[in-house]
C-alpha positions, 0 to 999 in steps of 0.5 A: 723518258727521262732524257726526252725534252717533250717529256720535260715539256708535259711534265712542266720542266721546260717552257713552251708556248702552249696552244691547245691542251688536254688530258691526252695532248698537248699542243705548243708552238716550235722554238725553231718554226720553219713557218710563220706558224709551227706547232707540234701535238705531241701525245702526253704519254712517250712513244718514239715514233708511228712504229710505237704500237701506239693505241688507235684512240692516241693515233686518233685524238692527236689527228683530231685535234690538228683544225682546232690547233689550226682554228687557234692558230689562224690557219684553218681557212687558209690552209697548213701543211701537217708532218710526222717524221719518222726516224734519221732518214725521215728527219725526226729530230726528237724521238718522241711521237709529234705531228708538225703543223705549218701554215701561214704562207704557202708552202712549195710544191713538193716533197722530194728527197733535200739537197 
C-alpha cells in the first residue's frame, strides 16, 4: 500500500526504533508511547486489519512473538498489557494490522468505552 506509513516503515522508507525483526514481522517502538514501554509488531506484508482473512501462520507468529518482544523490552517478568484496534470505533489510527504492546507501569483497571 503505497500510502501506509508501516508499509513505508518495512520497506526502509521511514525510521523507526526497530525491536525484534524477521522474515515475516517486525517489531518497533511507537513515536507516541502511551506507556513507558510501547511497541508494535506489525506482519511485513499489509493487511487492514483481524477482519483481512489473514493467514493463521501470520495471525500466529505475530502472537508469537509478543514475550520475546516483551523479554527485550524488560517487561516479561513484570507483566503488559497486549491490544489490537480494529476499526474507527475500535481506535485503529493506522489501517495496517499491528498488536500494541505496553508495559512498564501498571495499567488501570478497566477497558470501558473513553470519555
Amino acid at each position: 500500500m503505497d500510502d501506509c506509513i508501516f508499509c513505508k516503515l518495512v520497506a526502509g522508507e521511514v525510521p523507526a526504533t526497530v525491536i525484534y525483526e524477521d522474515d515475516d514481522v517486525i517489531a518497533f517502538d511507537d513515536v507516541n508511547p502511551q506507556t513507558p514501554v510501547h511497541t508494535l509488531i506489525i506482519p511485513k506484508e499489509h493487511y487492514h486489519s483481524l477482519s483481512d482473512d489473514v493467514p493463521p501462520e501470520i495471525l500466529g507468529k505475530l502472537f508469537s512473538k509478543v514475550p520475546t518482544v516483551a523479554k527485550l523490552k524488560g517487561v516479561e517478568e513484570s507483566g503488559y498489557r497486549i491490544i489490537s484496534n480494529k476499526g474507527t470505533d475500535g481506535r485503529q489510527t493506522v489501517f495496517h494490522l499491528h498488536i500494541h504492546i505496553l508495559g512498564g507501569t501498571t495499567m488501570p483497571i478497566g477497558m470501558g468505552p473513553a470519555d
